[in-house]
C-alpha positions as CSV (number, residue, x, y, z in Angstrom):
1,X,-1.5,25.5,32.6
2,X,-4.4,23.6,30.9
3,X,-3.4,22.3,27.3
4,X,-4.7,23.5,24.2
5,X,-6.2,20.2,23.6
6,X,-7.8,20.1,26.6
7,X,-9.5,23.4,25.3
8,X,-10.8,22.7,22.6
9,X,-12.2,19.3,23.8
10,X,-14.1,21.2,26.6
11,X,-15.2,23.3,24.1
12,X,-16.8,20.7,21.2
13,X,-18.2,18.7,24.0
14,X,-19.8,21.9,25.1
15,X,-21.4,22.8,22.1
16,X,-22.5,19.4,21.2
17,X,-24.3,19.3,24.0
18,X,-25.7,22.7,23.1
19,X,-26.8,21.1,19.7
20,X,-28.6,17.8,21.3
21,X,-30.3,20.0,23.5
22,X,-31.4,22.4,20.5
23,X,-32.2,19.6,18.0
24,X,-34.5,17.8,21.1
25,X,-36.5,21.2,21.5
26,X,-36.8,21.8,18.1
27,X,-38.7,18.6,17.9
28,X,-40.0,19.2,21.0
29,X,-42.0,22.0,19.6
30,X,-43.1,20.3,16.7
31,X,-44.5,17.0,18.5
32,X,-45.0,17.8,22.9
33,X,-44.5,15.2,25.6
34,X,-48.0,14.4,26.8
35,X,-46.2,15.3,30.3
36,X,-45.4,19.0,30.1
37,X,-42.1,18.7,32.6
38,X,-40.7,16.3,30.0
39,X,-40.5,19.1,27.4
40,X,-38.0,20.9,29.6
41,X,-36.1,17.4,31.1
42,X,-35.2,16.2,28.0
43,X,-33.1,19.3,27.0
44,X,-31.9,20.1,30.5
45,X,-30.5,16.3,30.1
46,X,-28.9,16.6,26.7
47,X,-26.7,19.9,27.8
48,X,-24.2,17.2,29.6
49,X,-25.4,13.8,28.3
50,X,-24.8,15.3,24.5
51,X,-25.7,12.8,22.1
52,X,-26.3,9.9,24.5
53,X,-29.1,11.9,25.6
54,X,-30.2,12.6,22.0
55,X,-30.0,9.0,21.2
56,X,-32.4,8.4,24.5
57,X,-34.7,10.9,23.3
58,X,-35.5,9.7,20.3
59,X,-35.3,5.5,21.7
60,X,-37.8,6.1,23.9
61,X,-38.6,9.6,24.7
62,X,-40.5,9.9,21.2
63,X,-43.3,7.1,23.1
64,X,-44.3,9.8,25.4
65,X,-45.3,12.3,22.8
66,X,-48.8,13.5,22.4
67,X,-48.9,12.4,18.8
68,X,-48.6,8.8,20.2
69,X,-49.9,9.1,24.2
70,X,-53.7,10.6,23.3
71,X,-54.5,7.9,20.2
72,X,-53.5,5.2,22.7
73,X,-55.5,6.5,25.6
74,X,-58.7,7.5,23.4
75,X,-58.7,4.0,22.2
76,X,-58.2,3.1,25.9
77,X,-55.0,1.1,25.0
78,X,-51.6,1.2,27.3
79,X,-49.0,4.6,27.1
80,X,-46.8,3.6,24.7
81,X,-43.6,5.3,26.8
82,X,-45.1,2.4,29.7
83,X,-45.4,-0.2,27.5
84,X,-42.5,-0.7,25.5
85,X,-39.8,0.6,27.4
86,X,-37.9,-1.7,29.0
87,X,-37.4,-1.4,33.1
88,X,-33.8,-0.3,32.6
89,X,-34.8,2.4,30.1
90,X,-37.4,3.5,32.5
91,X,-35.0,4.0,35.5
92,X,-32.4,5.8,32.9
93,X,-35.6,8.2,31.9
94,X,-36.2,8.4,36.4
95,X,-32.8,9.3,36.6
96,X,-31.7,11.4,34.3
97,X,-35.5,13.0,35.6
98,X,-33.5,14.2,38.8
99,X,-30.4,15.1,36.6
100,X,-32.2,17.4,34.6
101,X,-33.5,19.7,38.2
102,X,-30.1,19.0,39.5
103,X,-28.0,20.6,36.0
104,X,-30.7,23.6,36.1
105,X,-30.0,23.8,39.6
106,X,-26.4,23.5,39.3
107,X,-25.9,26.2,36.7
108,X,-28.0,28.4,38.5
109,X,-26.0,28.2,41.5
110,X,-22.5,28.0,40.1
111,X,-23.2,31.3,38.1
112,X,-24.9,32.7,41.3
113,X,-22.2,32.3,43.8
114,X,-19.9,33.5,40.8
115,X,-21.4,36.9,39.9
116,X,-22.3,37.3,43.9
117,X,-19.6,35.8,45.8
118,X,-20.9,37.2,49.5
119,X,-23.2,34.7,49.2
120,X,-20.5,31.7,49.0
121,X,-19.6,33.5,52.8
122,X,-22.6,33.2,54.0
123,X,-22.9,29.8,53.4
124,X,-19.7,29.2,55.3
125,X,-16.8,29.9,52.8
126,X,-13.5,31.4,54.8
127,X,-15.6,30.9,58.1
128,X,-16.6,26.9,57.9
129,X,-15.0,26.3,54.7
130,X,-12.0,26.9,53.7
131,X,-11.9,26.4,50.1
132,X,-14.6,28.5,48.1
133,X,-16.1,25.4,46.6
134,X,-17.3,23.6,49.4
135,X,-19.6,26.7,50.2
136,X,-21.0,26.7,46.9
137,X,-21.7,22.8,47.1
138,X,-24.1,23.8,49.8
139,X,-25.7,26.3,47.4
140,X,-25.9,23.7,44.8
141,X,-27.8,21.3,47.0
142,X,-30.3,23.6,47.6
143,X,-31.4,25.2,44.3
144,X,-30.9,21.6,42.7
145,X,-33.5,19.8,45.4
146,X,-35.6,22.8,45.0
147,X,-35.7,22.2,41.1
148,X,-35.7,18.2,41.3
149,X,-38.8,18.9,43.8
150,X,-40.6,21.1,41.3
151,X,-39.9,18.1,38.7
152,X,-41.3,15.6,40.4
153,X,-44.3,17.4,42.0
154,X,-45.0,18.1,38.1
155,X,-44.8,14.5,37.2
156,X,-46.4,13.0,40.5
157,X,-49.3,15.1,41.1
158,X,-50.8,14.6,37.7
159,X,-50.0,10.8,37.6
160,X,-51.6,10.1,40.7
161,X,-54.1,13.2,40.8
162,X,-52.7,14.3,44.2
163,X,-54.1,17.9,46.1
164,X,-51.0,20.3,45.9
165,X,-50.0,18.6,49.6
166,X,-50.0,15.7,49.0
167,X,-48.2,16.6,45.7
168,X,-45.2,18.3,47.6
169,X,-44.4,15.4,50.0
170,X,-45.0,12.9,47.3
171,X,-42.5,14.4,45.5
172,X,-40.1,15.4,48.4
173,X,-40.2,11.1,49.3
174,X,-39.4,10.4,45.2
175,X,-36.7,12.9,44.9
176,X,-34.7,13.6,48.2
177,X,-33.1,10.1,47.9
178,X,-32.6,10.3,44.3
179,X,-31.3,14.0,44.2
180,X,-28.5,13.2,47.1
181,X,-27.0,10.2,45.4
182,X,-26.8,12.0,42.4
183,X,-25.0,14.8,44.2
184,X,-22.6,12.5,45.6
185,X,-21.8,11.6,42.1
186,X,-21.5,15.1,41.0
187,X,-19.0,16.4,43.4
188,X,-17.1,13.4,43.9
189,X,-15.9,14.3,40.5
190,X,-15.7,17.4,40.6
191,X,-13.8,17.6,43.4
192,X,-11.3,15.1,41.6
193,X,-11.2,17.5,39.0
194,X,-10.8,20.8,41.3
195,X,-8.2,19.2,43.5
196,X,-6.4,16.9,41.7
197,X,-7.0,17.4,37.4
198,X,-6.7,20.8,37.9
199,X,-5.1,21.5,41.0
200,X,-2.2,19.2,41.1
201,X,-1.6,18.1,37.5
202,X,-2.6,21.1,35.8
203,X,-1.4,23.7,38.3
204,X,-4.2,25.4,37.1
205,X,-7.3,27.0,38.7
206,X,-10.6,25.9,37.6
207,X,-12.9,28.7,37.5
208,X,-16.8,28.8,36.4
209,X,-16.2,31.3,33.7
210,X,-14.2,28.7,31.5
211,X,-15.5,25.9,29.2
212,X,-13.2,23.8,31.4
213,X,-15.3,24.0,34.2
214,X,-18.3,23.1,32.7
215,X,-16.5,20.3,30.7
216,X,-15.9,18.9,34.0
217,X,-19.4,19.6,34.9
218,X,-20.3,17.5,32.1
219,X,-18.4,14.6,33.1
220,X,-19.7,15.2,37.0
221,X,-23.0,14.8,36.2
222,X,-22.5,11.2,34.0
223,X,-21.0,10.6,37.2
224,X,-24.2,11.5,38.9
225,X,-26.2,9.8,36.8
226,X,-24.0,6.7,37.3
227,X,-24.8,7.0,41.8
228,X,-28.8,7.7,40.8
229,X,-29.1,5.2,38.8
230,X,-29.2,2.3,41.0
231,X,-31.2,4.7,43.7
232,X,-34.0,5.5,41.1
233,X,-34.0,1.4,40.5
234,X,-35.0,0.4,43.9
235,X,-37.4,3.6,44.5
236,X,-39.3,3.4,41.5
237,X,-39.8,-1.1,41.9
238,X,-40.5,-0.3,45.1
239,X,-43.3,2.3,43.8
240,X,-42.2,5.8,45.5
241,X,-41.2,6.9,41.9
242,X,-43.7,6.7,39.0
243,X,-42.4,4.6,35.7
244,X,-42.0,7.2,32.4
């Protein structure tokens, strides 16, 4: 049985991430990232990040607005967002890059194999798999790289003023790395919380259509961000991911 205070925990940390995300767009619309993707990364980031993500936004995000990206580049002076971020704040902002097209990806999935479940059996469930989740795992992976490849092409192409070819592997190199450890992350928790939070201390089921499960899904994806972020440090010193 999950507690009542478990409940209502799932459900302000739910809606504060709902708020970070609103109160980003909302400012968002007033004052644009110079790079287009970022208007929709920033939000994606706050639904689980919450007020961390808020507080990141407004750190550094703000330096990669148009109100302060074009005066620097008319007077041929360096991005602001380049310039005075540090490195760790630029492989936080590469990161939680890949975690925004893996949370879009994710929700679309998880809401996916919920509402059509056949397609949980195609991907292996009762055949391969025998718990439901590992099947939709396998649906996550791909609808998350497929969004974290879109990201990246987004940011890549225009950095580097790549053909759309060139764009695609580019961003398949930057983002296959990052998107997997992040993964790992994500359902090593998750699966802590199926089988063991849930499963064995609860005696509980947890199900997508409950704030519980994305409550958990919150707390997975810190977790991914936590396996990326080390990833995104080497590949982005190392040049195959572009600093923001």
């Amino acid at each position: 049985m999950v507690p009542d205070w478990l409940h209502i925990l799932s459900i302000l940390s739910l809606l504060a991430g709902f708020a970070s995300a609103l109160v980003i767009a909302l400012d968002e619309w007033r004052d644009p990232q110079h790079m287009w993707i970022m208007n929709v990364v920033w939000p994606a980031t706050a639904l689980f990040a919450s007020v961390i993500s808020l507080w990141g936004y407004f750190a550094y995000g703000k330096l990669a607005a148009q109100s302060r990206v074009m005066p620097a580049m008319e007077n041929d002076e360096p991005m602001p967002n380049k310039a005075k971020t540090p490195f760790p704040g630029m492989v936080a902002k590469g990161a939680a890059h890949c975690g925004s097209g893996c949370a879009l990806g994710d929700i679309v999935a998880e809401w996916l194999a919920f509402f059509v479940p056949a397609i949980a059996i195609w991907l292996g469930w009762q055949s391969i798999f025998p718990e439901k989740i590992f099947a939709v795992w396998v649906l996550d992976f791909i609808i998350a790289f497929i969004f974290g490849v879109a990201f990246q092409y987004f940011t890549i192409k225009p950095m580097r003023g790549l053909s759309v070819g060139q764009g695609l592997i580019q961003a398949v190199k930057a983002d296959a790395l990052s998107l997997t450890s992040w993964q790992i992350g994500m359902y090593g928790f998750m699966a802590i919380a199926h089988f063991w939070i849930f499963g064995h201390l609860l005696s509980a089921s947890l199900e997508v259509p409950t704030v519980e499960f994305w409550f958990m899904m919150q707390i997975a994806m810190i977790c991914g961000f936590a396996t990326a972020y080390p990833v995104n440090w080497w590949l982005i010193s190392r040049g195959v991911k572009e600093k923001m």
